[in-house]
C-alpha positions in Angstrom: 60.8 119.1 274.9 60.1 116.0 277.1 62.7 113.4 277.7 62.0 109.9 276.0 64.3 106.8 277.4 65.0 104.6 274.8 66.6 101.0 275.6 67.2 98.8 273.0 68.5 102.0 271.1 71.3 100.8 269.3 69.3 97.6 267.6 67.6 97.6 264.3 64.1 99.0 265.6 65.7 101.3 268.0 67.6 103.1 266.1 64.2 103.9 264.4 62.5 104.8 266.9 65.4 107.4 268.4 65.3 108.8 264.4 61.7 109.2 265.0 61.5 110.6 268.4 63.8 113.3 267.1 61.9 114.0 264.0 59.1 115.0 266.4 61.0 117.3 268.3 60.9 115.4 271.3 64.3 114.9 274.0 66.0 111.4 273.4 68.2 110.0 276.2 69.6 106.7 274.7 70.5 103.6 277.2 73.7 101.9 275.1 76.3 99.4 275.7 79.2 101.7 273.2 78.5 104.8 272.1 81.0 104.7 269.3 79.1 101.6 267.3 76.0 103.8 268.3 77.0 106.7 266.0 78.1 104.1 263.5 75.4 102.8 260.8 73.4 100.3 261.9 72.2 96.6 260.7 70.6 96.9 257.1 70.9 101.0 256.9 69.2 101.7 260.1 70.6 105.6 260.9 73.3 106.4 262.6 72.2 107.7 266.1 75.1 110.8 265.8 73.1 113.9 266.1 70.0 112.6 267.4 70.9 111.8 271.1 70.2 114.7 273.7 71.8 112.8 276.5 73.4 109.3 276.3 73.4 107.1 279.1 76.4 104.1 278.5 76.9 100.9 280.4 75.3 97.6 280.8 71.3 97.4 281.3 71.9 94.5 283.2 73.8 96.3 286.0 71.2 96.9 288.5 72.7 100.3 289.7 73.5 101.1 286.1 69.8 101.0 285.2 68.1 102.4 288.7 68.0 105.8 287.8 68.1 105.1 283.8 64.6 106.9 284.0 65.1 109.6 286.3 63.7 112.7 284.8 62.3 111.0 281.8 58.5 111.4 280.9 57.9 108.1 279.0 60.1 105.2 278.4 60.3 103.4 275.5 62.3 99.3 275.7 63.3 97.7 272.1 65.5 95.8 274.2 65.9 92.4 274.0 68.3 89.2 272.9 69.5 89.2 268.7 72.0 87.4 268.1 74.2 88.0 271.2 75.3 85.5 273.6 73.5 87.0 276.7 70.6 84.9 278.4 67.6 86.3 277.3 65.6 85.8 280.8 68.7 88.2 281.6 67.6 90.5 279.4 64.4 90.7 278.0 63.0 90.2 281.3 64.8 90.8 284.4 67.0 93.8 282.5 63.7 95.4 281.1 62.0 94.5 285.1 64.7 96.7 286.5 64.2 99.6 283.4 60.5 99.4 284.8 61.4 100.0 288.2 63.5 103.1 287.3 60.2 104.3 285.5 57.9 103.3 288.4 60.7 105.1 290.6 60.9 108.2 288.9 57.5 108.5 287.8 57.7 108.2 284.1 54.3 108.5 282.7 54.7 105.6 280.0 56.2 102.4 279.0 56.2 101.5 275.8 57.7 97.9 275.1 58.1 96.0 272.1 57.2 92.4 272.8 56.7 89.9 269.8 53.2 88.8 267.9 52.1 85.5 269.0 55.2 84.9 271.6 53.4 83.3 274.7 52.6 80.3 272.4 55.6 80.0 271.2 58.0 77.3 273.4 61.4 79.2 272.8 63.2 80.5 275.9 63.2 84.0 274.2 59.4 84.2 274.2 58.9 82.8 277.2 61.5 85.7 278.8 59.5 88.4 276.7 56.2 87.3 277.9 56.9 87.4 281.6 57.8 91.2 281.2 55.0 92.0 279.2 52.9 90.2 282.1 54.5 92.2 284.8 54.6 95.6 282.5 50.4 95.2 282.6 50.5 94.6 286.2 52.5 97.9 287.0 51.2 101.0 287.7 52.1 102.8 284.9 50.4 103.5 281.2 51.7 100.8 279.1 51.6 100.2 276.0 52.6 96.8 274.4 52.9 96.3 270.5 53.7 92.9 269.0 55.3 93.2 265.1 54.6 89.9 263.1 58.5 89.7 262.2 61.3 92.9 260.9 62.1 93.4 257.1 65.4 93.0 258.9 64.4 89.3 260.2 63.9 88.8 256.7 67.2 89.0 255.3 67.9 85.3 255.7 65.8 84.9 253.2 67.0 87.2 250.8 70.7 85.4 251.2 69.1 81.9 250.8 68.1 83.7 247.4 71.4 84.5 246.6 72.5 80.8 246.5 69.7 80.0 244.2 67.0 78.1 246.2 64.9 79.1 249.3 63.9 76.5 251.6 60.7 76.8 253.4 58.4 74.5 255.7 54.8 75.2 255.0 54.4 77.4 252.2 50.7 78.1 252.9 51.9 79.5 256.8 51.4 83.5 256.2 53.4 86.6 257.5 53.4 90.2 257.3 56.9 91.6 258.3 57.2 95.2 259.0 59.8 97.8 258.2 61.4 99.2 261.4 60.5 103.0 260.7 57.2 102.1 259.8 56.9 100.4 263.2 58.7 103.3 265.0 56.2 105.4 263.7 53.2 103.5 265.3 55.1 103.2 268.5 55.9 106.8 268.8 52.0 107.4 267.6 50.5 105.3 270.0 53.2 107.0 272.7 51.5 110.6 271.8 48.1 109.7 271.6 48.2 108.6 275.2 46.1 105.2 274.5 46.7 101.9 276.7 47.0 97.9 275.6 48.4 95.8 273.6 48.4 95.8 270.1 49.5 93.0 267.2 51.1 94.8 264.1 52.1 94.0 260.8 53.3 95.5 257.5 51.0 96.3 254.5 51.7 93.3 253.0 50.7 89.8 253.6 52.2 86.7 252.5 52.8 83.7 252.0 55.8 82.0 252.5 56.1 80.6 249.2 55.3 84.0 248.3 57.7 85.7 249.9 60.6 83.1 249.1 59.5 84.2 245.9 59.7 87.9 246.0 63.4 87.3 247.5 64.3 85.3 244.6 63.3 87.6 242.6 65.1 90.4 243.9 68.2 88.0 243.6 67.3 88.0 239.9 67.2 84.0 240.3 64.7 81.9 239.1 61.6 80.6 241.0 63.4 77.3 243.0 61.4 76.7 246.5 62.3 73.7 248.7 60.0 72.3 251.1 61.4 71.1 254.5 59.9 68.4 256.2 59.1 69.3 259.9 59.4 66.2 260.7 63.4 66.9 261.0 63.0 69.9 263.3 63.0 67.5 266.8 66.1 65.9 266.3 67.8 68.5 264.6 67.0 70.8 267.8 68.0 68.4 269.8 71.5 68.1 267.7 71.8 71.7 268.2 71.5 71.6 271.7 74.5 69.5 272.7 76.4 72.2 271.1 74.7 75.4 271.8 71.6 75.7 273.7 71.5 79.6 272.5 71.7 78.7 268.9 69.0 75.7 269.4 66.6 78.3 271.3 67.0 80.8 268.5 66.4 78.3 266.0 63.4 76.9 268.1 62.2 80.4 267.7 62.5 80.7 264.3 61.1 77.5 263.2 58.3 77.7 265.5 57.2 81.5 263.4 57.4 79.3 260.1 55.3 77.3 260.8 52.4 79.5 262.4 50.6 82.4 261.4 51.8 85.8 262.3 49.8 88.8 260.8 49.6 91.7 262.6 46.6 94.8 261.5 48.8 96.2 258.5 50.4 99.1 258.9 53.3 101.4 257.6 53.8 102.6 253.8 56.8 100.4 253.1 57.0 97.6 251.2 59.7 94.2 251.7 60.3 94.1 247.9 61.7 97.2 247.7 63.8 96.9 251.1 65.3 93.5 249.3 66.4 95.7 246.2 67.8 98.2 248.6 69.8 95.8 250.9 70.4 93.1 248.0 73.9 94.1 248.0 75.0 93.6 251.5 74.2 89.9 251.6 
């Protein structure tokens, strides 16, 4: 069994792909922060990563000589790694923490990088973006396979939707904008796919549905059991809002800059994965 390095394992989609890297028999070595929380459930049922962990590798991916020899003796790497809802910087992370995971690949000659970037994200102005499109630059300019995929949005991004339902009313900007999110096994299963077949690029993905947003505030408020109530926000409150937001928390007004700007532009990805969002919503409705 080859080793796979997986950063980013303890996440939402990481935690997939380790569950699917095992299922295929291969070797995972997992790069996490606390090993405890990674043996724990993750966000929105993702598995627990107890039992399907060969070899863990714990401390910060920041640390320069934590992550120089991350790679040693792996033959492919694989980075979900990348700023949630923490209160790192993403140029920290995203870039200059997945840069120095690249050099322990280049270093150690791992024959693959796989890294999770985001559909549409050197358009869009946020900080995030902007940190996840200047790996993905310098991951193409490496000498090394790579192999970037870009998911529309997670079933997990989703939820905020689902807990607008809950109150009743889902508020929205353009309802005509169109999405199709993607569940995170069903994108662990292309990544891992792509990662056997050997194949080299970049690739925009998507789940099997597409829709609206008006749909899709719909098929949350239906899940909620609540009738059909969709508000329409005017964007013309977005630059003084941000700007609002900013005196307070720049992280918060970049994150919202990054969510606002995906509402209001098409993200569809080639469909993919057997999953479907309105069943994930009757599955999660409870923990909202």
């Amino acid at each position: 069994m080859s080793t796979v390095l997986v950063a980013g394992a303890t996440g939402y989609l990481g935690r997939h792909i380790v569950e699917e890297l095992h299922r295929r028999g291969r070797r995972v070595r997992a790069a996490v922060r606390d090993r405890a929380r990674a043996e724990k459930e993750g966000p929105w049922k993702s598995p627990s990563l107890e039992g399907l962990v060969e070899e863990w590798a714990v401390g910060d991916v920041a640390d320069p000589d934590f992550a120089k020899d991350l790679a040693k003796g792996a033959a492919q790497v694989v980075s979900a790694l990348g700023v949630t809802r923490q209160k790192a910087d993403p140029w920290q992370i995203d870039n200059l923490a997945n840069r120095a995971i690249l050099a322990s690949a280049l270093r150690h000659g791992a024959a693959s990088f796989a890294y999770v970037n985001v559909l549409g994200g050197e358009k869009c102005p946020a900080k995030l973006t902007r940190a996840k499109t200047a790996f993905a630059r310098a991951l193409e300019r490496a000498d090394v396979l790579y192999q970037i995929v870009n998911p529309s949005a997670y079933f997990s991004d989703m939820m905020s939707v689902l807990k607008m339902a809950k109150r009743g009313k889902v508020h929205i900007f353009d309802p005509a904008i169109r999405l199709n999110p993607i569940h995170g096994a069903d994108l662990a299963v292309c990544i891992c796919d792509l990662m056997e077949k050997g194949e080299k690029g970049s690739w925009d993905v998507g789940g099997p549905d597409v829709f609206t947003w008006d749909e899709l505030a719909r098929t949350a408020l239906a899940a909620m059991e609540k009738r059909p109530r969709v508000g329409k926000i005017p964007t013309w409150i977005l630059p003084p809002a941000l700007g609002l937001t900013s005196l307070f928390s720049r992280r918060l007004a970049d994150a919202a800059r990054f969510a606002t700007w995906n509402m209001l532009h098409d993200c569809v990805g080639s469909a993919t994965g057997v999953r479907h969002l309105a069943d994930f919503y009757a599955e999660n409705r409870d923990l909202v």
